[in-house]
N, C-alpha and C positions, 0 to 999 in steps of 0.2 A: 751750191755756189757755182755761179758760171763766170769766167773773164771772157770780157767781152770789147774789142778796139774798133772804137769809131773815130771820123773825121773832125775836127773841131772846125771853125770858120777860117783857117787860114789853112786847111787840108792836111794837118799836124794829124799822127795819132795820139787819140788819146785812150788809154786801157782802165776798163771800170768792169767794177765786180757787183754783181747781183746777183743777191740773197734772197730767192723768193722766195713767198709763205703765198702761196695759191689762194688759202681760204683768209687772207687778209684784206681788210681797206684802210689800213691805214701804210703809208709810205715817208721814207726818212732818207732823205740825201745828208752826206756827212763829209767835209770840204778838210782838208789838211794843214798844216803849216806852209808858212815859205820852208822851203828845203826839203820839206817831209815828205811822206809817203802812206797810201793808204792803207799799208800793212803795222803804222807802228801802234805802239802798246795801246796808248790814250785812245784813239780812233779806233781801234777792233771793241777797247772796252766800252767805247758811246754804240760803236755797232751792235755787241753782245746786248745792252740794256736792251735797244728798240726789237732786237728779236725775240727776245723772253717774253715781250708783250704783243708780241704777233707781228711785226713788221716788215714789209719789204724793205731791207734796205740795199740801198745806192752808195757806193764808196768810189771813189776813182783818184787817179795821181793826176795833178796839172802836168800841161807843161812847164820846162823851162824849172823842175824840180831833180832830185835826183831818183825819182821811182822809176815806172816801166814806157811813161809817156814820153811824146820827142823833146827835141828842144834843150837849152843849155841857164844853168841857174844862175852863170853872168846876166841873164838875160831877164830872170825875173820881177815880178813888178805886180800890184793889186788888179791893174787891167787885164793883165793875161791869165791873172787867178779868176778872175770873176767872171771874165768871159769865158772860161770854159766850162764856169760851173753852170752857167745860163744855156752852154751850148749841151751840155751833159742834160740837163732838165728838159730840155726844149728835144733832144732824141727820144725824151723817154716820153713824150706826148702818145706815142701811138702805140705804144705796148700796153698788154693786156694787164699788168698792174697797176699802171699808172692811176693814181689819185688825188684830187684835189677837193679839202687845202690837204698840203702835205707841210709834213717836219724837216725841218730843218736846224742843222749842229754842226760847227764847225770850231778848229781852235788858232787862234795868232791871227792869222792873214785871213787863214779859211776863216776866222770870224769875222770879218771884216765883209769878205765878201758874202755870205751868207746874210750878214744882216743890210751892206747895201740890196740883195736881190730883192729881201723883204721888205724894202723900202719902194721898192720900185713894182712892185708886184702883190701887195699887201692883200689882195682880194685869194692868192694862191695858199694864200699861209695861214696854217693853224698853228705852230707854236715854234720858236727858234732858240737856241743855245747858241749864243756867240761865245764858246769859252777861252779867258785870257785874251780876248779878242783886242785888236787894234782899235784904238776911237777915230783917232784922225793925223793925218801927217801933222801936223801943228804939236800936236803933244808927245808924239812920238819924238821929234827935233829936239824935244825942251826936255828927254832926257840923258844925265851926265856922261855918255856913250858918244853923243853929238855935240859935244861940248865944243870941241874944234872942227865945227862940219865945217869951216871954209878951208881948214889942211884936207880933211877928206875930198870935198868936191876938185880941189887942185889935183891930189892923187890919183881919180878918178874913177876910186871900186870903195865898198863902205865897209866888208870882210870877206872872208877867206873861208871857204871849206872844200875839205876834199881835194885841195888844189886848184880851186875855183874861185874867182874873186866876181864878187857881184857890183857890180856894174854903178858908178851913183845915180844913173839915172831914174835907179828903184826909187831912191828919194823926193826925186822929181816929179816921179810919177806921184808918188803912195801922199806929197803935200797936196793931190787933187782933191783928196776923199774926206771927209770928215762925217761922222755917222751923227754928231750933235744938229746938222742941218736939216737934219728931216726925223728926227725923233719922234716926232707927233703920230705920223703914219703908222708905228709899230703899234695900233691896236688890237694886240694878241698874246698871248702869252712869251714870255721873255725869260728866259733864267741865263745869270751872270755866274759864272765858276774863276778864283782864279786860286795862284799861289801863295802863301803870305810872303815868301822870298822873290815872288816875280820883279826884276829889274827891267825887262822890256816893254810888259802892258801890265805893271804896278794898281796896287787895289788904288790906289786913289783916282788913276783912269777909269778905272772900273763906276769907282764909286762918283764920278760926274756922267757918265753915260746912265747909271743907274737913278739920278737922280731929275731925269729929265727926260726919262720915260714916261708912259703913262700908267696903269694903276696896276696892270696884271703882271706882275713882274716877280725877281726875287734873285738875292745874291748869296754867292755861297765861297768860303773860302776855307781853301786846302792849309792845314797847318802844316808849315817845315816843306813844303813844295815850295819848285822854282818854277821857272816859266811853263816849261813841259812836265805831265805829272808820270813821270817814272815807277816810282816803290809802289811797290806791291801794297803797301799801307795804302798808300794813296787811290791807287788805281780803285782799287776795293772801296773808299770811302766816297771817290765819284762814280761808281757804277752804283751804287748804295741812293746817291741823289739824283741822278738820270732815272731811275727805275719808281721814286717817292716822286719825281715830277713830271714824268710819263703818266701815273696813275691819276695825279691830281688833275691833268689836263684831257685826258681821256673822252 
């Protein structure tokens, strides 16, 4: 395992970890939550599958997150996630692992951007894991958390962590995206994971993104998990379907 800080496009460091496997061709960049970090449970457990099947993988913290990258999570937003996953990809053009098409896994936000890249780039991609992933600002609004988004945008931040209030312009931004406008383009393998308790990207998101895909697809849901898959039961039961659909896609 090496850490490694490069410049993103607005000269930010960003710190990414790679996992070479020398005698490998196949590669997996794997994209985090808002707020998250490339260190927690769920993303070392997507990292662990793809390395038992011979993978490089690529993990790295955004900015504007609370990991090791710059930047402040008042600040964050789908643009600054996405762009630096594109700018992390686009560094690793000229290393000696690099491969294409390559895998791609992310979860919330990281899903989000993840499967915009493979929308926009679809000739790159052999197979993507959007897990618990975001569909689009539009759906996101319409759930009962945004019930009074016009007291939130007066206030002017949409929560609080760590002493950090994020900004509402996240919402501004994140109503630009919607992953139902180019559905078409994902033809390549697709796997859908989420919680059965997820209140933020709920199976029924899931299950309209899932159902306007095209045919290589496949969804899978965590019983008695919330948004993020925490217990050990859990983690175990999607390191279980990462590793059944790694093989299948192979």
């Amino acid at each position: 395992m090496v850490k490694i800080t490069i410049k993103n496009r607005k000269n930010q460091n960003v710190v990414i970890i790679v996992e070479e496997n020398k005698n490998s061709n196949n590669l997996a960049f794997i994209a985090h939550e808002l707020s998250g970090c490339k260190e927690q449970p769920h993303i070392e457990t997507y990292a662990d599958a793809f390395k038992e099947k011979g993978f490089t993988v690529i993990r790295f913290d955004t900015t504007n997150t609370f990991g090791e990258s710059d930047g402040d999570y008042a600040d964050a937003t789908v643009t600054n996630y996405y762009e630096d996953l594109e700018d992390v990809i686009e560094w690793a053009k000229d290393k000696e692992w690099y491969r294409e098409p390559f895998w791609l896994a992310g979860h919330s936000l990281g899903g989000i951007t993840i499967a915009l890249y493979s929308q926009k780039y679809p000739e790159k991609i052999k197979a993507i894991a959007p897990t618990s992933t975001v569909v689009s600002g539009k759906l996101s609004i319409d759930l009962p958390k945004y019930e009074n988004i016009e007291e939130i945008k007066k206030r002017g931040w949409i929560q609080e962590k760590r002493g950090v209030k994020l900004k509402y312009s996240h919402i501004e931004d994140r109503l630009k995206y919607d992953l139902l406008e180019n559905v078409n383009k994902m033809n390549f393998p697709v796997m859908l994971m989420v919680g059965s308790l997820d209140k933020s990207t709920p199976l029924k998101h899931q299950q309209i993104l899932f159902d306007k895909l095209p045919d290589k697809k496949e969804i899978y849901v965590i019983e008695g998990s919330e948004h993020t898959f925490k217990k050990e039961e859990h983690l175990k039961q999607v390191k279980k379907i990462f590793l059944d659909w790694i093989d299948l896609n192979l």
